[in-house]
C-alpha positions, 0 to 999 in steps of 0.5 A, a space after each residue: 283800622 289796622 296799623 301797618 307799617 310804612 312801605 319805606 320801613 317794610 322795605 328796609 327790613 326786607 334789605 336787612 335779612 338779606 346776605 351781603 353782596 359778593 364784590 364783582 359777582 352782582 348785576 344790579 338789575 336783572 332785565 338791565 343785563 339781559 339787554 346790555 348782553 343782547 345789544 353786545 351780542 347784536 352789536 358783534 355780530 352786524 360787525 361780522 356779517 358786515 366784513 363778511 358782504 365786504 370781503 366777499 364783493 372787495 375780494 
């Protein structure tokens, strides 16, 4: 009926209008750096709030 382009194509040149990336200024997936951030903040502050209770009972 109505010729269009493969989905591979369309994407491509998608990616070819595109600016070039800035090195070390791209995160490649956006709802990856969300998470990778909330785990290393969680992660930081479990160790405080932990060396908070020991030193509070081993003091």
């Amino acid at each position: 009926m109505f010729y269009r382009k493969p989905i591979e194509e369309r994407i491509a040149e998608r990616q070819a209008k595109l600016r070039p990336l800035k090195e070390g200024r791209h995160f490649e997936h956006g709802p990856a750096k969300f998470v990778f951030i909330s785990l290393i903040t969680i992660v930081v502050l479990v160790h405080f709030v932990g060396l908070a209770i020991v030193m509070h009972f081993y003091s």
